[in-house]
N, C-alpha and C positions, 0 to 999 in steps of 0.2 A: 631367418624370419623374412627378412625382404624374397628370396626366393621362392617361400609359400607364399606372400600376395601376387606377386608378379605370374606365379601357377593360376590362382585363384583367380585372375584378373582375364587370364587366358581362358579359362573356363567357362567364367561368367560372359564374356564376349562371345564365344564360339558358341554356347546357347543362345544368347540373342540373336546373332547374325542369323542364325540356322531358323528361329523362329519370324524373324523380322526379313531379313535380308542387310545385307552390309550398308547400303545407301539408307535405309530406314531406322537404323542404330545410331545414336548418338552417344560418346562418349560420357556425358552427362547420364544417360538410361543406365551407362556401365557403372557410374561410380554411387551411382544413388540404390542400383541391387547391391552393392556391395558393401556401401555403409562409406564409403570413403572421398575425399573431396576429390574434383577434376584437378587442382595441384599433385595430389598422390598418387594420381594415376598419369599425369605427363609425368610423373619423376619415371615410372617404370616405360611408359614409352609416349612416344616424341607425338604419336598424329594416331590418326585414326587406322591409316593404312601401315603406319609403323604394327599397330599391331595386327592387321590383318596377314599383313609380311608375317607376324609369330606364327600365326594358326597357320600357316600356306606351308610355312618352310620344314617341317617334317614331312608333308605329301610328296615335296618335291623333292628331298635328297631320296625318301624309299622308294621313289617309282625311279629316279636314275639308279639307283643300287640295283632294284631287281632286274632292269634290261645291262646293267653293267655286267653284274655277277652272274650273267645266263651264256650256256657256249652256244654256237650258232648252229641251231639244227641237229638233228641225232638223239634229239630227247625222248623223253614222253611226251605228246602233245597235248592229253588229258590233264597229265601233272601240272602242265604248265598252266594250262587253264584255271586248272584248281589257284594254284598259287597265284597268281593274278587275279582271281575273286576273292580271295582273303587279302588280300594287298588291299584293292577296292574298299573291300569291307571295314576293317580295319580304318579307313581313315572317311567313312560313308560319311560322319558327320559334316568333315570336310568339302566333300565331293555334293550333297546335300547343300551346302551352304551356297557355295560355286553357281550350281545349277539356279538356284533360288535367285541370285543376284549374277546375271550373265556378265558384269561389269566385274567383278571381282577375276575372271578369268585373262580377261585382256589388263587390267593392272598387274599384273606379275607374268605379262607373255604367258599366262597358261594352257590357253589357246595351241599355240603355237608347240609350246612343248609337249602337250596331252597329244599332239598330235605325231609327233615325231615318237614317243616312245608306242603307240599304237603300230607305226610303221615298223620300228623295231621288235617288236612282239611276233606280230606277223612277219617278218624276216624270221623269227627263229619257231615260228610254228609249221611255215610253210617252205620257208628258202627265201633268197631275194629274187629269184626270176618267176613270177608270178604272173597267169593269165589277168587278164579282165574280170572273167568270173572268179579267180579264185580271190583278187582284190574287196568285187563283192560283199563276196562271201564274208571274208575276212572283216568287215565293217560291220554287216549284219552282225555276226557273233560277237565280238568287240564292245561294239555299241550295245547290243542286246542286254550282253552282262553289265556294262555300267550302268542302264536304264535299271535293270533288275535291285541294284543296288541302293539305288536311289526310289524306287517305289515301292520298294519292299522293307525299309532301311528299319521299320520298328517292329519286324518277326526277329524272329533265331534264324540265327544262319544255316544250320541245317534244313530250315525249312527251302530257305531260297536257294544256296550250293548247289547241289545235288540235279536239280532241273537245270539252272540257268547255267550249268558247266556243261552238261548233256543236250542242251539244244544249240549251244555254241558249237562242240563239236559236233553235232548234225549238221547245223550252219556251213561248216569247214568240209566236209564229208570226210570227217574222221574219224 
């Protein structure tokens, strides 16, 4: 039982923040959609950002898993794109929320990290020895698909996939 509110508690948050922004949420708005006093909800976590840490920290072990568990170069470079938009996708509400509130990025170094697995991406799409332009490049489509993801985040993903994977790889000239 306590594991379903502590769910429920995550759920209810990650809709507000995504509809409000993190700054504009107060834990009080959390416990009053949920029926439950702000005692019941510090028992399941400590602060505000305790629980924005919940909603963050699956983004962040699956994007270091997918640049972990990828070999360097020799792939498909399509595929990879694909699986990196489903990645995205997969956690859009997240990603969504993030963008909505630019401060929830620099509280968790996301910033910092989105950036480095971006570099890493591009090391295995491209190599690590990379022109200027194919840096670019590589930003344009990057960015593009996370932009896609976030402005498109309430279609079907078939709708968005399919373009925003194939103008990344035009982007790349791949």
């Amino acid at each position: 039982m306590p594991g379903d509110t502590k769910s429920r508690i995550l759920a209810v948050a990650r809709e507000l923040f995504v509809e409000q922004g993190v700054q504009n949420t107060s834990l009080r708005q959390i416990s009053e959609r949920l029926g439950l006093t702000k005692p019941a909800l510090y028992y399941h976590f400590a602060s505000r950002d305790d629980l924005v840490r919940s909603i963050v920290q699956p983004l962040i072990e699956d994007f270091q898993r997918f640049v972990d568990d990828r070999e360097p170069t020799g792939g498909d470079p399509r595929r990879l794109l694909g699986d990196y938009f489903d990645l995205m996708w997969r956690h859009r509400d997240v990603i969504v929320m993030m963008v909505r509130d630019l401060s929830t990025l620099s509280h968790l170094d996301l910033g910092t990290r989105v950036f480095g697995w971006r570099r890493q991406i591009v090391a295995l799409l491209l190599g690590p020895d990379l022109t200027r332009e194919q840096h670019i490049r590589a930003t344009v489509a990057l960015g593009g698909m996370s932009d896609c993801v976030v402005e498109y985040a309430e279609l079907a993903l078939e709708e968005v996939k399919p373009t925003a994977v194939e103008a990344a790889a035009v982007a790349l000239g791949i």
